[in-house]
C-alpha positions in Angstrom: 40.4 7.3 -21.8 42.8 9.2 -19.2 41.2 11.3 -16.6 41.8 15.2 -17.0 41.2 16.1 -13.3 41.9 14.5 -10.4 39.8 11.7 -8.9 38.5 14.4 -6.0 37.5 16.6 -9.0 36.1 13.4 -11.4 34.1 12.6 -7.8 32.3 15.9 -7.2 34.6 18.2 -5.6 33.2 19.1 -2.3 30.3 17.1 -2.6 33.1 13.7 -2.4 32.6 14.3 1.6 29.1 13.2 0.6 30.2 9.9 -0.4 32.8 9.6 2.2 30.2 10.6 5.5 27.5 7.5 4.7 30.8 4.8 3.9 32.2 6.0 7.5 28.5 5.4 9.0 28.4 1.6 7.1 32.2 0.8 8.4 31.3 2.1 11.8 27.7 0.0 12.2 29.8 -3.2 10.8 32.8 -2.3 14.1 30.2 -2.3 16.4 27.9 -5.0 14.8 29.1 -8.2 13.7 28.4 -8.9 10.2 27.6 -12.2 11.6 25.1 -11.3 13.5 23.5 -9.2 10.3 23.6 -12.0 8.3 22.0 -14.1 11.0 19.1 -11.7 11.6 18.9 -11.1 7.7 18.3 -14.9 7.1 15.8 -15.5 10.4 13.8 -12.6 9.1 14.1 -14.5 5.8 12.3 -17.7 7.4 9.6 -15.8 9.3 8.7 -14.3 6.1 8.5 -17.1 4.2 6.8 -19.1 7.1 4.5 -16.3 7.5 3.7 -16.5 3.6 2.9 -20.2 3.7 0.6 -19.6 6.2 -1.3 -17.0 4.3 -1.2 -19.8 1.2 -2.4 -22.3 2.8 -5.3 -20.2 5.2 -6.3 -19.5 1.7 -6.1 -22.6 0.2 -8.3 -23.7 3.2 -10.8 -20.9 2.8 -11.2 -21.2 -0.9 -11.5 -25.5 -0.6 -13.9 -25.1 1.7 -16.4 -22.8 -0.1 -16.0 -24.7 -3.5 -17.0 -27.9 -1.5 -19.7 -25.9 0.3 -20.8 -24.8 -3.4 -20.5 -28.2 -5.2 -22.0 -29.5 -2.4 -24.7 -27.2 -2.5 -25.3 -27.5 -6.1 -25.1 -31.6 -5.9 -28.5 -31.4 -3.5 -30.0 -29.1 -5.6 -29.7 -31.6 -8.3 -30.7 -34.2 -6.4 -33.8 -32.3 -5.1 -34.9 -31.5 -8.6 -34.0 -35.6 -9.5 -36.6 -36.7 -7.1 -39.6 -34.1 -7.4 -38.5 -35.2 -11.7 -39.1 -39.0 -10.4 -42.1 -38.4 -8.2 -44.0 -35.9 -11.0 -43.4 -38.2 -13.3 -44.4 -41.1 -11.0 -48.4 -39.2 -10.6 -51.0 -40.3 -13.3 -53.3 -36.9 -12.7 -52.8 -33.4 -12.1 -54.3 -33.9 -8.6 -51.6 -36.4 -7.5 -49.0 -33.9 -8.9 -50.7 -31.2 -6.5 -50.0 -33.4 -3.1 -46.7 -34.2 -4.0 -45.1 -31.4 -4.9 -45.6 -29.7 -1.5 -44.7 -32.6 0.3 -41.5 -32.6 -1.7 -40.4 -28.8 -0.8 -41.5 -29.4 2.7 -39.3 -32.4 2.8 -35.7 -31.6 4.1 -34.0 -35.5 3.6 -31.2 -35.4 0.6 -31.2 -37.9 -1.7 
């Protein structure tokens, strides 16, 4: 489909100088910097970022291992607190004998 005004007119008119004001900027950054050296601090801000993310992973990896083992341990002495008093109830032949142990059993801090 041909154009029916010029390019200047299919751009905008006056507001082309718009366009043609942030290009000038861009070309003049790239004359006074390198576009190696953008692409070199593009990538090494690249590599801290994705250093600093696996970081953050594994700080929470770390975090979150160690509370599961602090909660499965937790929960394995519990178990094995309520395996012995089981063991030593059912060990007593009268209700008196069941009265010294248990309170010798929660005083006693040794897991089993």
């Amino acid at each position: 489909m041909p154009l029916d005004c010029s390019p200047y007119e299919f751009l905008g008119g006056s507001n082309f100088s718009l366009v043609i004001i942030p290009i000038s900027i861009v070309i003049t950054i790239f004359t006074i910097i390198p576009i190696s050296v953008i692409v070199v601090v593009i990538v090494a801000i690249v590599i801290v970022a994705t250093i600093v993310v696996a970081i953050v992973i594994v700080v929470i990896g770390f975090v979150a291992g160690s509370l599961f083992t602090f909660v499965a341990g937790d929960a394995a002495r519990q178990a094995g607190y309520r395996a012995r008093l089981a063991d030593n109830i059912n060990s007593c032949h009268t209700l008196g004998d069941i009265g010294n142990v248990v309170p010798r059993f929660l005083l006693s801090s040794k897991p089993v």
